[in-house]
TORKOL-4160 file (C-alpha; in steps of 0.2 Angstrom, whole numbers, padded with zeros to 4 digits, m for minus):
310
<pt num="1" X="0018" Y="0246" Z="m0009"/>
<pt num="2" X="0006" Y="0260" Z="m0005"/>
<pt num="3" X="m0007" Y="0251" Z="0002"/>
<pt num="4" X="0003" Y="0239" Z="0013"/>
<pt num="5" X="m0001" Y="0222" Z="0007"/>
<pt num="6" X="0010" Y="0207" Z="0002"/>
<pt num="7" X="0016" Y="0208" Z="m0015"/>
<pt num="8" X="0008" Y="0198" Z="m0026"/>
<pt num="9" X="0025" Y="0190" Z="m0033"/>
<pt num="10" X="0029" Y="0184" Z="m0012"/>
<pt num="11" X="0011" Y="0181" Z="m0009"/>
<pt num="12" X="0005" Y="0169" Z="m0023"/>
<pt num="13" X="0023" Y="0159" Z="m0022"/>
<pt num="14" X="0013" Y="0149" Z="m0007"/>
<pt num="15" X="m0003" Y="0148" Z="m0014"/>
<pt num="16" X="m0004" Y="0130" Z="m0018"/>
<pt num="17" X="m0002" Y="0125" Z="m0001"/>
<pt num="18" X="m0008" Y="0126" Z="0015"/>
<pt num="19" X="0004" Y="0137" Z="0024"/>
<pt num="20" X="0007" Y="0126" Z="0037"/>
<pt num="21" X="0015" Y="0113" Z="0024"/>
<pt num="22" X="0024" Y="0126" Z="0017"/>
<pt num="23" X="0042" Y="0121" Z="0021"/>
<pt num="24" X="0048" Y="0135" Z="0010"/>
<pt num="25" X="0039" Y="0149" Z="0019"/>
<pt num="26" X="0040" Y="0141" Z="0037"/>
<pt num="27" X="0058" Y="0140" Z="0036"/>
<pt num="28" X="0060" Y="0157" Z="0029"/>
<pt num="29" X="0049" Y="0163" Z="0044"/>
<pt num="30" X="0059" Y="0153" Z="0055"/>
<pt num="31" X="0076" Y="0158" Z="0051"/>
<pt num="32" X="0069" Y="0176" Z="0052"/>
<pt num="33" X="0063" Y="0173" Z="0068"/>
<pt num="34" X="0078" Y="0166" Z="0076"/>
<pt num="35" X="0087" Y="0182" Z="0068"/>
<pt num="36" X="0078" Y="0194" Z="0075"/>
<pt num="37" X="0072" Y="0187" Z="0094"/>
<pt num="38" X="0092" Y="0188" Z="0094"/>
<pt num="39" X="0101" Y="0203" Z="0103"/>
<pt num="40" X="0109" Y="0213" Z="0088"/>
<pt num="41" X="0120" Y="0229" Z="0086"/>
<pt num="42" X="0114" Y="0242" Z="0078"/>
<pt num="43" X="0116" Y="0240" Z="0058"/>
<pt num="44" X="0124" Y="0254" Z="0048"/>
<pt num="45" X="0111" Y="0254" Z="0034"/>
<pt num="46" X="0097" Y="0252" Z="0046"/>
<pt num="47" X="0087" Y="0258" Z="0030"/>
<pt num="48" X="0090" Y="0241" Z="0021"/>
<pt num="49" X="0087" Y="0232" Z="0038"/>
<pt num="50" X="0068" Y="0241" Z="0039"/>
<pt num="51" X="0066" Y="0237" Z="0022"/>
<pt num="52" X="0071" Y="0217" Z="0024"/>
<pt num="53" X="0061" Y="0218" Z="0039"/>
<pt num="54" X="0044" Y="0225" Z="0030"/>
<pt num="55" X="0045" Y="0211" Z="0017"/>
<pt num="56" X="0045" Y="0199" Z="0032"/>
<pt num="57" X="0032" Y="0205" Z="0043"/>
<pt num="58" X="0023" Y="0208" Z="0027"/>
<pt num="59" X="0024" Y="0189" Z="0027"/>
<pt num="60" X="0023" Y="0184" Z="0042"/>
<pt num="61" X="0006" Y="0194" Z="0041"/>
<pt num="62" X="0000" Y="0186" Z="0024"/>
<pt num="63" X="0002" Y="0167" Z="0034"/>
<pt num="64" X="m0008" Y="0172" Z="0050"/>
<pt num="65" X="m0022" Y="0181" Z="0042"/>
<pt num="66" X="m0023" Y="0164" Z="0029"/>
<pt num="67" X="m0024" Y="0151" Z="0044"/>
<pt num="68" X="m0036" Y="0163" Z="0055"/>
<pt num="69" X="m0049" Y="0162" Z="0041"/>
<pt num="70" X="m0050" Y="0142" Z="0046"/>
<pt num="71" X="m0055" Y="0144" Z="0064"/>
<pt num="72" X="m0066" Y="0160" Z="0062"/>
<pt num="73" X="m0080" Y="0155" Z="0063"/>
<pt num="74" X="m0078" Y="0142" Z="0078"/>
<pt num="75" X="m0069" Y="0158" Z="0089"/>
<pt num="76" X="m0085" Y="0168" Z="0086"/>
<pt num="77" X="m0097" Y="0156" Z="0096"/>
<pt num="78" X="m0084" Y="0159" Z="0110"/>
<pt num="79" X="m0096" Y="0167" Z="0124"/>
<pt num="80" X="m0093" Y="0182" Z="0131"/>
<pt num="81" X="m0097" Y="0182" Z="0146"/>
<pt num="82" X="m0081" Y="0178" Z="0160"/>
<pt num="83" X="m0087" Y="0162" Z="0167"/>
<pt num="84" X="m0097" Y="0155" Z="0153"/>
<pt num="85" X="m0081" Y="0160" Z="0142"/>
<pt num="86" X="m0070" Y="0149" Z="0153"/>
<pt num="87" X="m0081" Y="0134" Z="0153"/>
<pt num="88" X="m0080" Y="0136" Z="0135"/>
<pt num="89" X="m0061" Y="0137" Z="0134"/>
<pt num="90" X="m0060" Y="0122" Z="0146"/>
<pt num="91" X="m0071" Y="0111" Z="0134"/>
<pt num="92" X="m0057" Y="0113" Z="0119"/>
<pt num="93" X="m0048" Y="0101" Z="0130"/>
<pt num="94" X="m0058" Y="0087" Z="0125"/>
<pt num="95" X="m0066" Y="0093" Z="0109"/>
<pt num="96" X="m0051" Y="0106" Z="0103"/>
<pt num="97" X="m0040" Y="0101" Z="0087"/>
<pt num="98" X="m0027" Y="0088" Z="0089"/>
<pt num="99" X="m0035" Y="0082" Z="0107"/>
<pt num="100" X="m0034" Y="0061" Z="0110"/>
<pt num="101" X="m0023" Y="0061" Z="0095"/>
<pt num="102" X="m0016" Y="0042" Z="0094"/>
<pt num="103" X="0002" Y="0045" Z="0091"/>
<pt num="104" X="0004" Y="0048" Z="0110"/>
<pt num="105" X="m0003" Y="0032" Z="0115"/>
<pt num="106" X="0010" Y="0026" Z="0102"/>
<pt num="107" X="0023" Y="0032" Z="0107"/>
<pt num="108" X="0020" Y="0027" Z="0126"/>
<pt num="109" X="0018" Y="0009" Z="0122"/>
<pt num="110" X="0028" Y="0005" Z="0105"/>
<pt num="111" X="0038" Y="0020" Z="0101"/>
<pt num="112" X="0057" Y="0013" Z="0098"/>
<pt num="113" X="0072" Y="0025" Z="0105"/>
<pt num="114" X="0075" Y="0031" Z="0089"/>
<pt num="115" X="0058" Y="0036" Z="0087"/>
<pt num="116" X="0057" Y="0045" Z="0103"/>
<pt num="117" X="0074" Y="0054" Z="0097"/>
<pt num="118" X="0064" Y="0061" Z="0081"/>
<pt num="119" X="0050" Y="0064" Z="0089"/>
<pt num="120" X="0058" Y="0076" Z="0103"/>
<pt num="121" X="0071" Y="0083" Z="0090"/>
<pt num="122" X="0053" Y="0090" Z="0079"/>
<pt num="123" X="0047" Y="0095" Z="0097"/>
<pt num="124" X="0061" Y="0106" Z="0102"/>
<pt num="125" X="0065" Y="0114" Z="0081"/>
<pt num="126" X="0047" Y="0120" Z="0087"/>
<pt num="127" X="0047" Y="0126" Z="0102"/>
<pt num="128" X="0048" Y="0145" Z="0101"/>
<pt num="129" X="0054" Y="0148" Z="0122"/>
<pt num="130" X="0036" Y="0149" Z="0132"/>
<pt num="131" X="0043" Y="0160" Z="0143"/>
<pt num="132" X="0048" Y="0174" Z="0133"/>
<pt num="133" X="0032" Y="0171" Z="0124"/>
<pt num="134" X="0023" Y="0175" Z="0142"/>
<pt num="135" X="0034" Y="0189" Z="0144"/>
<pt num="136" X="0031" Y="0197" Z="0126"/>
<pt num="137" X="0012" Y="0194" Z="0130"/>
<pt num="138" X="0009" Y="0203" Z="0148"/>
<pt num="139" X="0015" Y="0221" Z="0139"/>
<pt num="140" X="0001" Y="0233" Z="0145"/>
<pt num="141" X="m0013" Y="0218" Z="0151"/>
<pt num="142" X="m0025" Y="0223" Z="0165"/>
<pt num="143" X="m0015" Y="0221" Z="0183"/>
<pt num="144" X="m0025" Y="0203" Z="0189"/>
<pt num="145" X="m0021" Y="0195" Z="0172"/>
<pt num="146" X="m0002" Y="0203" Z="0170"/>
<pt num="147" X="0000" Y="0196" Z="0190"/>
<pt num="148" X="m0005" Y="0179" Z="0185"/>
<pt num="149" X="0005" Y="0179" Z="0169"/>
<pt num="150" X="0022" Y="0186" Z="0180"/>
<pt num="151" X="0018" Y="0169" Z="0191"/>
<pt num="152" X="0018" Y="0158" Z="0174"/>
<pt num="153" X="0035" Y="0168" Z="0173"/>
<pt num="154" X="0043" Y="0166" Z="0187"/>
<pt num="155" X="0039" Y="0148" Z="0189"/>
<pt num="156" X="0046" Y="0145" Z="0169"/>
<pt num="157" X="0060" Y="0155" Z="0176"/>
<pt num="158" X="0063" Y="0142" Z="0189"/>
<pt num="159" X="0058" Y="0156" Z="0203"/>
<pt num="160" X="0075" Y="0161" Z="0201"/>
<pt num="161" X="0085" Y="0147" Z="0203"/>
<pt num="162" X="0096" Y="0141" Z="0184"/>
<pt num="163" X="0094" Y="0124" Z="0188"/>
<pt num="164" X="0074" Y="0126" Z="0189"/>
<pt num="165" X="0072" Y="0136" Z="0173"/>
<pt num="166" X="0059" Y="0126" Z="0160"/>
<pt num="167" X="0069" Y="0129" Z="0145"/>
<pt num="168" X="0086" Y="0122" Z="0150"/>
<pt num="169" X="0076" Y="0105" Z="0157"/>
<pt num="170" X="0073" Y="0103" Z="0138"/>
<pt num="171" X="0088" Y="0107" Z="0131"/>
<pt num="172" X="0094" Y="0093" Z="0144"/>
<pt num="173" X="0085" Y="0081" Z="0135"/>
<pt num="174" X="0090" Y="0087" Z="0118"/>
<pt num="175" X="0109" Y="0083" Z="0124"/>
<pt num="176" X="0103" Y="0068" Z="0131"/>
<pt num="177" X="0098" Y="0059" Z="0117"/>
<pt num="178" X="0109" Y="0069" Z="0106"/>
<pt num="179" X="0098" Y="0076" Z="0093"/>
<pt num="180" X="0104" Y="0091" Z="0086"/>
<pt num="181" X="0086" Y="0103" Z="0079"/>
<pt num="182" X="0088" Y="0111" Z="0062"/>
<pt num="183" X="0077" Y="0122" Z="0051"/>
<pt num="184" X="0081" Y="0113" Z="0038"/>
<pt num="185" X="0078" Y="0094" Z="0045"/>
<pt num="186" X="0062" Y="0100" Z="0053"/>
<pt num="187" X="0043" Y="0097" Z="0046"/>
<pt num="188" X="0035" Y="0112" Z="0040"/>
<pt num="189" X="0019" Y="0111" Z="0053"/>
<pt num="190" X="0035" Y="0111" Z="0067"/>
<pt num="191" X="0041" Y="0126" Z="0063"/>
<pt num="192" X="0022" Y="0134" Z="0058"/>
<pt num="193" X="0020" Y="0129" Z="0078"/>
<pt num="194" X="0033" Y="0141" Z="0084"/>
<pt num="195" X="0032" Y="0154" Z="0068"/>
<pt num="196" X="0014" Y="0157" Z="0074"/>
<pt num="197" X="0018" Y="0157" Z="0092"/>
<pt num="198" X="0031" Y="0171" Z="0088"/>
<pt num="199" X="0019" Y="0181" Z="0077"/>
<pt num="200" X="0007" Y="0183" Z="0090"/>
<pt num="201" X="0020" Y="0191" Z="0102"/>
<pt num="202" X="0029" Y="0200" Z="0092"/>
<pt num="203" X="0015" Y="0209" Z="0083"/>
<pt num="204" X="0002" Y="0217" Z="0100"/>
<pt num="205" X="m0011" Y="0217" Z="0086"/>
<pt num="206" X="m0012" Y="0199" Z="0090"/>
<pt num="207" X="m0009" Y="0203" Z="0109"/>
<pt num="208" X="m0026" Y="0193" Z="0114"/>
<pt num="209" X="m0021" Y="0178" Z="0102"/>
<pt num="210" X="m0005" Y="0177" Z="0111"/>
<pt num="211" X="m0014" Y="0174" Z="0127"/>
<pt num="212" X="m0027" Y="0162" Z="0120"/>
<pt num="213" X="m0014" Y="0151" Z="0113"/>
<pt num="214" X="m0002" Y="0151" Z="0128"/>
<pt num="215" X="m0019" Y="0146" Z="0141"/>
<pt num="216" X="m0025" Y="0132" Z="0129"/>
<pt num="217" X="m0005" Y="0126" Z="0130"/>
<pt num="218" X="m0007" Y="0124" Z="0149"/>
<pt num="219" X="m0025" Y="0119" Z="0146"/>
<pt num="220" X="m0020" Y="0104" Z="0136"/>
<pt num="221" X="m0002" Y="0100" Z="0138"/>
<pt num="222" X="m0002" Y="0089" Z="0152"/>
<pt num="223" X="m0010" Y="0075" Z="0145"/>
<pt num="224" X="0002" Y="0076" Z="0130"/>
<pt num="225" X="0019" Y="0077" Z="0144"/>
<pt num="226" X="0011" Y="0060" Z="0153"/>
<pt num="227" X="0014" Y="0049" Z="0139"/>
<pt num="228" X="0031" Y="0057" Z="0132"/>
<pt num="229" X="0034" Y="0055" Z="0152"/>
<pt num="230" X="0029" Y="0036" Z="0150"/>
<pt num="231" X="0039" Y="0033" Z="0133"/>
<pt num="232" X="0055" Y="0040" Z="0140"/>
<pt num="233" X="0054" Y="0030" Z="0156"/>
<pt num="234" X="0050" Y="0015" Z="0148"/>
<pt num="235" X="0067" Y="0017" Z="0137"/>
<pt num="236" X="0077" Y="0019" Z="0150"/>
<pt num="237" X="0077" Y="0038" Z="0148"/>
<pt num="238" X="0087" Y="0044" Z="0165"/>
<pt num="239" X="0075" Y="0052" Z="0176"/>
<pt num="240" X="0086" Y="0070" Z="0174"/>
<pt num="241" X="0083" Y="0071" Z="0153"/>
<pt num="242" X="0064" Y="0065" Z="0157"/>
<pt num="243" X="0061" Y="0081" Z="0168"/>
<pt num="244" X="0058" Y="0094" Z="0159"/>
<pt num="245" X="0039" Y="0084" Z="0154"/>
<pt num="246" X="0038" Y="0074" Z="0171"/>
<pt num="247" X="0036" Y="0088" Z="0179"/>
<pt num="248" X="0024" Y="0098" Z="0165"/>
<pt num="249" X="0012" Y="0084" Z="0166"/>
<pt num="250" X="0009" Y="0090" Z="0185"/>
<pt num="251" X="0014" Y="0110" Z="0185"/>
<pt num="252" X="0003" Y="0115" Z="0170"/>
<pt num="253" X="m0012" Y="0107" Z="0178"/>
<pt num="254" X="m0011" Y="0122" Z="0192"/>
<pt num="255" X="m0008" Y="0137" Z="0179"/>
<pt num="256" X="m0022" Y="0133" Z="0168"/>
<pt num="257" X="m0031" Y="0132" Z="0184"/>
<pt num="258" X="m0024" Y="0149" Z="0189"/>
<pt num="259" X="m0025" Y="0155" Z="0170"/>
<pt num="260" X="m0041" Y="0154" Z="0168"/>
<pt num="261" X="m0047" Y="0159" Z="0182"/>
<pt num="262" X="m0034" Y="0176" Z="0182"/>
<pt num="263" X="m0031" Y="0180" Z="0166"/>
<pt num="264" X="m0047" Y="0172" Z="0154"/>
<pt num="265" X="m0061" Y="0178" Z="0165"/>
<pt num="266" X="m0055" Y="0195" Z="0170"/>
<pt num="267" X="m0049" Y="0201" Z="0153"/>
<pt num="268" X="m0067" Y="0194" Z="0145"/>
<pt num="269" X="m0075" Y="0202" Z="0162"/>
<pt num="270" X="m0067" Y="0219" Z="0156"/>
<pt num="271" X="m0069" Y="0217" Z="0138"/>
<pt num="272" X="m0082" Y="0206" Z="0132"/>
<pt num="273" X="m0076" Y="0209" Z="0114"/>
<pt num="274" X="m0058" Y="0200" Z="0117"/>
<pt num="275" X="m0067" Y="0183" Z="0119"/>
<pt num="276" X="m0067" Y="0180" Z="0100"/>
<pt num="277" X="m0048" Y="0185" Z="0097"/>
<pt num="278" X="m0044" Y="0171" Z="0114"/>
<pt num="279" X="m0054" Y="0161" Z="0106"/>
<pt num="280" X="m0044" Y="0162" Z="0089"/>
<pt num="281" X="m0025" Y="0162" Z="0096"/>
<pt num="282" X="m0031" Y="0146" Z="0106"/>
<pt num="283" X="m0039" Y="0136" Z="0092"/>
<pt num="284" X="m0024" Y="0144" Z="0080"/>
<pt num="285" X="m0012" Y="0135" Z="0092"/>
<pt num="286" X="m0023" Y="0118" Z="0094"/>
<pt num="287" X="m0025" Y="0116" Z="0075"/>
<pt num="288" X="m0004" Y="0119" Z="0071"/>
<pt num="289" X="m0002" Y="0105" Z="0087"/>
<pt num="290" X="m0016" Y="0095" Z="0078"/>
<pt num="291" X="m0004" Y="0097" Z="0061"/>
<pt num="292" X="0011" Y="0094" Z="0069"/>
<pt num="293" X="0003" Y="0076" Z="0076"/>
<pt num="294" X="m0005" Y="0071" Z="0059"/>
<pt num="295" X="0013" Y="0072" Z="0049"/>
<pt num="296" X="0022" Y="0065" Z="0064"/>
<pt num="297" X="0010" Y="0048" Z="0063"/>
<pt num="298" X="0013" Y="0049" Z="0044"/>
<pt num="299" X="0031" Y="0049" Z="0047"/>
<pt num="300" X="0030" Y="0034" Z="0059"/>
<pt num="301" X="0016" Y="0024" Z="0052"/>
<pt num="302" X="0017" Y="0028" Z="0033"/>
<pt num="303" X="0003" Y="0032" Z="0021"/>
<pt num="304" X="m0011" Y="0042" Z="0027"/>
<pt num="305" X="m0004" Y="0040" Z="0046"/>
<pt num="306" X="m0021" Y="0035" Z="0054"/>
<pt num="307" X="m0016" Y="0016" Z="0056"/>
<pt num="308" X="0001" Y="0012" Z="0065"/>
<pt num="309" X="0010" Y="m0002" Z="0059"/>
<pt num="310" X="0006" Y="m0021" Z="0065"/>
């Protein structure tokens, strides 16, 4: 494979289907994922190993390049100036993929427990670990935006304290209602969420897409959190399993503040040229959420999951 593409055998395997319906490739990527974000000895035939790991990344490559295609054209009207770049950003809260989708009013109002438990157990199978996403992304960023992203850190981090730290708050939950997240049981668009996610961080030529998709999380979020908050208290979800989006419907409000402020204007303030590929990793993100929403409401509803049930 001179010339470093996908082979064509792998390539055209998924070629009837939009990669993020792909449950074949997503739970491939995924399992891969989870194998290699893992602490590992070193193997003896580390020559096998770099081989196995060419053929993924190879892969991995083919599916982010496919669903950049879909939002190129959008990410280039991205302005490139600092503050005209953030009023930009800041508009994709209301007119970004998958914003107002109806399943969240759903769920507030009508959702039943077991409802809630699949929708929180297709949540977490999709959640690739936020902060060591923000961790992977700050590697070499310019000193204002790495500050502000070591912030985001040390807050998800619980500013030191186990009992604070964002990623056990939804593995709380996950006990709570006892669901039990598997690749296997999880929508494709799910896991495309986190595969993308992972992509972006593990690859630095996606370095600036990393940091676009992270900002547009914190950007939009919040909204989201309020009405899983609503569902959960309204069946009788204890306050401590509720916590972990209780309390993201208030923080993320304050770091997309800060985010954008720190981080979105003063990389595009430096480098003009890095608005486009914010631009990308943000809708990227927004239009796998957006995904994710549309096969949740045809899980619940039925048919083509634009009207829910009477």
């Amino acid at each position: 494979m001179p010339d470093g593409t996908l082979p064509g055998r792998m390539r055209l395997a998924h070629a009837a289907t939009h990669p993020h319906q792909d449950h074949a490739l997503q739970a491939k990527l995924a399992a891969w994922n989870r194998a290699r974000l893992t602490p590992q000895a070193p193997a003896d035939d580390w020559r096998a190993a770099l081989d196995d790991e060419y053929s993924m990344r190879a892969l991995e490559m083919d599916f982010i390049e496919t669903t950049r295609k879909v939002q190129c054209k959008r990410a280039q009207a991205a302005p490139r100036e600092a503050l005209a770049f953030v009023t930009w950003f800041e508009g994709l809260k209301q007119h970004g993929p998958g914003q107002g989708d109806a399943l969240f009013m759903w769920l507030a109002e009508r959702a039943t427990l077991d409802e809630m438990r699949w929708f929180v157990e297709q949540e977490a199978a999709g959640e690739a670990g936020f902060d060591d996403l923000v961790a992977m992304a700050q590697v070499k960023t310019p000193v204002q935006a790495k500050l502000e992203l070591a912030r985001n850190y040390w807050d998800e981090m619980g500013r030191g304290n186990a009992k604070g730290m964002h990623g056990p708050m939804l593995d709380a939950l996950v006990q709570a209602l006892r669901v039990t997240p598997r690749i296997e049981t999880t929508l494709a668009p799910s896991l495309a969420l986190g595969n993308t996610m992972v992509a972006f961080g593990a690859n630095r030529r996606y370095g600036y897409h990393a940091i676009g998709a992270l900002g547009v999380i914190e950007l939009t979020a919040p909204t989201r959190a309020v009405k899983v908050s609503e569902a959960l208290r309204r069946l009788k979800v204890s306050a401590k399993a509720r916590h972990y989006f209780d309390l993201h419907a208030v923080l993320d409000v304050k770091h997309s503040e800060a985010w954008n402020r720190e981080v979105f204007a003063s990389i595009v303030a430096e480098n003009p040229d890095a608005a486009r590929w914010l631009a990308e990793g943000a809708l990227m993100r927004l239009q796998c959420g957006a995904d994710c929403f549309d096969a949740y409401r045809r899980h619940f509803w039925g048919g083509d999951g634009r009207t829910p049930p009477s």
